[in-house]
C-alpha positions as CSV (number, residue, x, y, z in Angstrom):
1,X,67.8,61.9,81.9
2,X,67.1,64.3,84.8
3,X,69.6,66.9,85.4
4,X,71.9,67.3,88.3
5,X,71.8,70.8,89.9
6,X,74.1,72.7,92.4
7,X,72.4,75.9,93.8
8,X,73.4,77.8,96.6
9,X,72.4,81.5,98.4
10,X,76.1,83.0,99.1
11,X,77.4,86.4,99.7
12,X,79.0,88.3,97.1
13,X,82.4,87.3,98.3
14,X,81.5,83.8,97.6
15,X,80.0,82.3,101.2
16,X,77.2,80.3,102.5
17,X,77.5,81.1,106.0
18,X,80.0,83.6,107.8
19,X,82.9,82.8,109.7
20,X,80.6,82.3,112.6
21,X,78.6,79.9,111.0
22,X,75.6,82.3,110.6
23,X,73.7,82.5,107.4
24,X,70.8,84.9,108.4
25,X,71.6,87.6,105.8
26,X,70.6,84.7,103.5
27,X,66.6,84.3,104.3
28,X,65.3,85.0,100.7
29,X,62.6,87.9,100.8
30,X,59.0,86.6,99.1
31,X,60.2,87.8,95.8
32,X,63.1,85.7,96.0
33,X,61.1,83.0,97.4
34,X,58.8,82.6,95.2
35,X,61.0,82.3,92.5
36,X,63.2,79.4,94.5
37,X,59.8,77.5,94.7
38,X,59.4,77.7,90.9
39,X,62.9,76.1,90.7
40,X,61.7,73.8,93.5
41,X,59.1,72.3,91.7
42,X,61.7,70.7,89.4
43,X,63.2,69.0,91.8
44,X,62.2,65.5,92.6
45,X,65.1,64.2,94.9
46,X,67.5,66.5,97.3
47,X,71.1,65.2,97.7
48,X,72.1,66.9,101.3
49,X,74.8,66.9,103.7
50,X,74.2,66.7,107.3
51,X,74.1,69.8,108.3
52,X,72.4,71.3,105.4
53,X,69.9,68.3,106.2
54,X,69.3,69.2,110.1
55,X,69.0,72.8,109.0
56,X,66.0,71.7,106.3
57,X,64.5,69.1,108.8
58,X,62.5,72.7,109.9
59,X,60.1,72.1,106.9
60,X,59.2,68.5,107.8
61,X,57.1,69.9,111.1
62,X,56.7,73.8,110.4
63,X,53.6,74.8,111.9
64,X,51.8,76.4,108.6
65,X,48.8,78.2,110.3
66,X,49.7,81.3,110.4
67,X,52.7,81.4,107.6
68,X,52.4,83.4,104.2
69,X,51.6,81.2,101.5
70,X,55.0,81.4,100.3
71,X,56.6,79.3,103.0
72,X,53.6,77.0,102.6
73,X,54.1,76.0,99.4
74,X,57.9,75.4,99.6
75,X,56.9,73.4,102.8
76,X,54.4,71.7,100.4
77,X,57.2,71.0,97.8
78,X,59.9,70.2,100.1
79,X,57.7,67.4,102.1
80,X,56.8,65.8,98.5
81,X,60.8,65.5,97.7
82,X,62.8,62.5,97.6
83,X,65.8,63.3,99.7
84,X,69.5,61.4,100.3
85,X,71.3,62.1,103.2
86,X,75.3,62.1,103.0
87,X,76.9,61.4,106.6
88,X,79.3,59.7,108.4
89,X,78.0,60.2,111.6
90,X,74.2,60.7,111.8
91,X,72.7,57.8,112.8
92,X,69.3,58.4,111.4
93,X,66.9,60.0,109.7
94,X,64.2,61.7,110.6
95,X,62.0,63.0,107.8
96,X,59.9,61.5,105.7
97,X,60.6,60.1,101.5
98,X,64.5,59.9,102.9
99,X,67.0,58.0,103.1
100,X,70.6,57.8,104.7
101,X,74.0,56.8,102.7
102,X,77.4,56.9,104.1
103,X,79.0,57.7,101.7
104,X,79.4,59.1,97.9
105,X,79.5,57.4,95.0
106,X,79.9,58.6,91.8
107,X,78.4,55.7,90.1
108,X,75.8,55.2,92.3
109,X,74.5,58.8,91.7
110,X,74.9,58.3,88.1
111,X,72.5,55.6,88.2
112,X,70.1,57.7,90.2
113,X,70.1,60.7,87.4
114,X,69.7,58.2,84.8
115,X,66.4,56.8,86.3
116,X,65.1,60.0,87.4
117,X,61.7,61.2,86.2
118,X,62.5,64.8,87.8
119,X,65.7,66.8,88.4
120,X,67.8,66.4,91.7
121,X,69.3,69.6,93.6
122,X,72.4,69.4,95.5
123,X,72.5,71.9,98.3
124,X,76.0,71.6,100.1
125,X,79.2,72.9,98.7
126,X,81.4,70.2,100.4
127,X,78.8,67.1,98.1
128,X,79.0,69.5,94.8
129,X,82.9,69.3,94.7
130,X,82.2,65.5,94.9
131,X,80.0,65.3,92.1
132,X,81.7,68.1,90.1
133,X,84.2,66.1,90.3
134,X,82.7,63.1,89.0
135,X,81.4,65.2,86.2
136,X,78.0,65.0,87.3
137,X,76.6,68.7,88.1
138,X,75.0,69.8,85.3
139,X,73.6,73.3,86.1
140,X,74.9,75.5,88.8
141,X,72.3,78.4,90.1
142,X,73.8,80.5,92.7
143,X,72.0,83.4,94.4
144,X,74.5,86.5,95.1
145,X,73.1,87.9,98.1
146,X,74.4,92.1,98.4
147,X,76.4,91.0,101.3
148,X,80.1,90.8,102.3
149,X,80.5,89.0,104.8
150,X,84.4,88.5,104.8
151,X,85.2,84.3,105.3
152,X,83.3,81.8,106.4
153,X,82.3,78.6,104.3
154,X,82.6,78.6,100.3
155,X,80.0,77.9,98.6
156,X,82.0,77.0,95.6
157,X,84.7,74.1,95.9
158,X,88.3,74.8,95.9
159,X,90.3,72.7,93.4
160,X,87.8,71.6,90.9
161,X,87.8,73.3,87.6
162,X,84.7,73.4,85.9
163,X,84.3,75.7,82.9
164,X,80.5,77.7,82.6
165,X,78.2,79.1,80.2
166,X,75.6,81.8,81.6
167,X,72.3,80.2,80.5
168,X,70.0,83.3,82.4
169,X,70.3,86.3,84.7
170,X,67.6,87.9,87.3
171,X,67.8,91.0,89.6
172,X,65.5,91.3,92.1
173,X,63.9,94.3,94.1
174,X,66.1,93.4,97.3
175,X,69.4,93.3,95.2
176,X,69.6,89.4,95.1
177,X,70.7,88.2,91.9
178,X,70.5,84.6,90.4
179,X,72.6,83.6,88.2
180,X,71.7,80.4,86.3
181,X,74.7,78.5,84.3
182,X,75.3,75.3,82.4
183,X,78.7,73.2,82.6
184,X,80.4,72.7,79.8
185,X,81.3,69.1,78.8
């Protein structure tokens, strides 16, 4: 069975964005980046919010031509994804290999890990505390970026429990450090 994954770039006070909704102190240097495609490539289906999902809708039509190779290849490996779409309110979809549900179900996404080939990644913090809660996240990698940025949204939920065991730990040259840990059943 394919594993379920939470991962999210935060600050080290525990956000995804800042107050202002602005996550620029979050673009991952090519270090970094390189290592998130390695993850990447172990993906096979993204579960994504709306937002998260118009701010990834980028890599659909990037114009590669003059890019590092970096960003071509996670362009490369995002377009090849599988990718579900959780929202309420956006009438469609506009990528390719996705699809559009408008709501979560536990069940439903059980059945989806337990046919999977390849791991899925969820990317939004507001999903996660839905599946945590369902008992379904099976891995949590979060990215501490060497940033305070004081409030904004969490990138862990509030109200969910969920006990951890640190399965790896990098440092990288830009102070970034991933943290890589299993949930404990």
């Amino acid at each position: 069975m394919a594993k379920l994954i939470y991962s999210a770039i935060a600050s080290l006070d525990g956000y995804i964005e800042d107050e202002h909704g602005k996550f620029d102190w979050a673009e991952p240097d090519e270090e970094v980046h390189t290592f998130v495609n390695a993850l990447s490539r172990q993906v096979g289906t993204y579960l994504l919010g709306r937002r998260l999902y118009e701010v990834m809708l980028a890599w659909e039509n990037l114009d590669l031509a003059d890019q590092p190779p970096v960003i071509r290849d996670f362009a490369e490996i995002w377009q090849r994804a599988d990718k579900v779409v959780y929202s309420r309110t956006l009438e469609t979809v506009s990528s390719a290999r996705t699809r559009l549900e408008r709501g979560f179900d536990a069940e439903t996404l059980r059945g989806l890990k337990a046919a999977a080939a390849r791991d899925l990644a969820i990317g939004a913090p507001e999903l996660a505390a839905h599946a945590s809660g369902g008992g379904l996240i099976d891995e949590v990698h979060l990215f501490l970026t060497p940033v305070v940025v004081g409030g904004g949204r969490q990138s862990l939920p509030n109200h969910v429990r969920t006990e951890l065991e640190l399965l790896d730990e990098r440092r990288f040259g830009n102070g970034v450090v991933h943290l890589r840990y299993r949930v404990r059943t």
